[in-house]
C-alpha positions in Angstrom: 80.5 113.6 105.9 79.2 111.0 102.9 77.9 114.7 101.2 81.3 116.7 101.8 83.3 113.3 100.5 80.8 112.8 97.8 81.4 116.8 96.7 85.3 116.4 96.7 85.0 113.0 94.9 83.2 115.2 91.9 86.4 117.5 91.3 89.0 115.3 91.4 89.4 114.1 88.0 92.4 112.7 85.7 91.7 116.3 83.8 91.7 118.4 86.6 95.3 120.5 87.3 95.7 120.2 90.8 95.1 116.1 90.6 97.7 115.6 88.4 100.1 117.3 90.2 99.4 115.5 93.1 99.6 112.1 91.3 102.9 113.6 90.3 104.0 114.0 93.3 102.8 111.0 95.1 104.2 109.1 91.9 107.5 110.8 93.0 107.6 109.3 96.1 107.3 106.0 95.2 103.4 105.5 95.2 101.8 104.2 91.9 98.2 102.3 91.3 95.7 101.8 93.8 98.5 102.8 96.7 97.9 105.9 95.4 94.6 105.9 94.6 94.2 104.8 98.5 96.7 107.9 99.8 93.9 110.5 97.1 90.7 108.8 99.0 92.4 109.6 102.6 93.2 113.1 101.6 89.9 113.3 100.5 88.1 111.8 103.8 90.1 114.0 105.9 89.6 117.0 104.4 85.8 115.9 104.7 85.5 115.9 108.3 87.1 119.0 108.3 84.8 120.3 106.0 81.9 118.7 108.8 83.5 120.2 111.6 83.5 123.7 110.3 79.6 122.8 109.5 79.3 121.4 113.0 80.8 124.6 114.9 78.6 127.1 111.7 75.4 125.5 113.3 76.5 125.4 117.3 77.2 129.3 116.5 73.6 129.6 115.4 72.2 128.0 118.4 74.3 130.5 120.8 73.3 133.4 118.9 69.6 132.2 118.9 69.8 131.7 122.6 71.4 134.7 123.4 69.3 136.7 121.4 66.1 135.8 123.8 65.8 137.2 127.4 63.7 136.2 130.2 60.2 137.5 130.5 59.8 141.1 132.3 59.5 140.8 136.0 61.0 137.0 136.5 63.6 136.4 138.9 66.1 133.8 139.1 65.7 131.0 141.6 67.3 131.0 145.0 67.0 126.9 145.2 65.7 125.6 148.4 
């Protein structure tokens, strides 16, 4: 998550479009200074662990795909148990 938080920390600038706006309209609904520096920071952390759980369920699709792609050796049988 630090690396996905760490990424979105990089484009949100004073200079960037879609940051003003949204200062605008956070300043529009009564948040100014480190209020709304706080609100930013939460945006940003959630949209982190999104961006973690999307790399979390990219890798558990991996493994099924690797297992599924292997197959049990010619001639074995399954277990009957006892």
């Amino acid at each position: 998550m630090i690396r996905h938080h760490a990424v979105l920390t990089e484009s949100v600038t004073a200079y960037a479009p879609a940051t003003s706006a949204y200062s605008d309209l956070l300043s529009g609904l009564g948040l100014s200074g480190q209020t709304l520096t706080v609100q930013l920071d939460r945006v940003m952390s959630a949209q982190a662990y999104m961006m973690l759980t999307n790399d979390f369920f990219r890798i558990s699709c991996f493994a099924f795909l690797a297992l599924a792609a292997t197959r049990p050796k010619k001639g074995a049988s399954a277990t009957t148990g006892h």
